[in-house]
C-alpha positions, 0 to 999 in steps of 0.5 A: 500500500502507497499513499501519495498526492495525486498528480495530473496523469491520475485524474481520470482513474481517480475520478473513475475510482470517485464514480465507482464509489458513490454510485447511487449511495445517496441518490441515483447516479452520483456527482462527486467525479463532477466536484472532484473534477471541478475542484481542481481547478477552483481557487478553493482547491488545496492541493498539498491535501490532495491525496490517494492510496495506490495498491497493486498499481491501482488507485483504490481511494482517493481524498481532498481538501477545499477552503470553505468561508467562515463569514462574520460581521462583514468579515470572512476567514478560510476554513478547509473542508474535508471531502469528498473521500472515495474508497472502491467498493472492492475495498471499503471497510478494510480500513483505507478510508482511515487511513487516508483520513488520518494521514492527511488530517495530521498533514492538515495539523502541520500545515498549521490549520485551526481545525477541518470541517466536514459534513458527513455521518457523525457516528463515522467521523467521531472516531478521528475526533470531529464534534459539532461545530455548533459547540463553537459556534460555527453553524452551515449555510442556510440553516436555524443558528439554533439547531445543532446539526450533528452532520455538521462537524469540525476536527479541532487542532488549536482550540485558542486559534479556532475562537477566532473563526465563529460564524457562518460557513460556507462551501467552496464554489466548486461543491455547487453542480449544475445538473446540465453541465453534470450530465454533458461531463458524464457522457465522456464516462464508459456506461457500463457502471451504469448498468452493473448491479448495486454491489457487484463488480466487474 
């Protein structure tokens, strides 16, 4: 097992790999291959935490990193985001998505980052230390200041520095899909995993 940056000759296996692992998981077909795509080119994108496992010469996960806006009285400061991160369905729950995870959040910490944001599944994402945001006051995008939003999450590194960033967080512009623009994008993907049967590889 490797785990490296990605560079620019993997892009096109790892958004495979991407597609490959959200196929209809959360909806039917899926778009993070379109974000990951887009993000590579977006202003947000942090390509020190662009990182993928290689195994037996194939990439089989695959994580990035974007700054996301924390914005209060008329002010804004950058907070990364965590994600999308990708296993192969071949390999998930072997323990690869915690180990990228856990290597590119101490990569993060020695970047000198206050704290990583994601949104993701709380029971998941609690065991390599995120809380709710809410506990610092730092609340999502278009949602009641009071609610608490578990899913709603950040991994703290310096909880002194971290009082400076309370506010309103707001994705990156590459996280934003245009549906027109997904479907035309997909057409340059084989169809075949279309047509596979939900869990069943080829």
């Amino acid at each position: 097992m490797t785990i490296r940056q990605e560079i620019k000759t993997d892009y096109r296996e790892v958004e495979n790999l991407v597609r490959e692992s959200f196929w209809n998981i959360y909806r039917p077909g899926c778009y993070e291959h379109y974000i990951i795509h887009n993000m590579r080119y977006a202003k947000s994108f942090i390509k020190q935490l662009d990182y993928l496992i290689e195994e037996d010469n194939h990439i089989i996960a695959h994580i990035v990193y974007a700054n996301g806006k924390i914005h209060s009285n008329n002010e804004s400061k950058t907070l990364p985001i965590l994600g999308p991160v990708s296993v192969h369905p071949k390999y998930q729950k072997q323990g690869y998505g915690s180990k990228i995870i856990n290597y590119t959040l101490k990569k993060a910490e020695e970047m000198g980052y206050p704290g990583i944001i994601v949104v993701g599944d709380e029971k998941y994402y609690s065991r390599f230390g995120f809380e709710k945001a809410f506990k610092y006051n730092i609340h999502y995008e278009g949602m009641d200041r009071n609610d608490e939003a578990p899913f709603f999450m950040i991994k703290v590194f310096d909880k002194n520095k971290i009082n400076d960033y309370q506010g309103i967080f707001s994705n990156p512009e590459s996280y934003t899909v245009d549906i027109e623009l997904l479907n035309e994008f997909d057409k340059a993907f084989p169809p075949k995993i279309k047509e596979k049967i939900e869990g069943q590889l080829e």
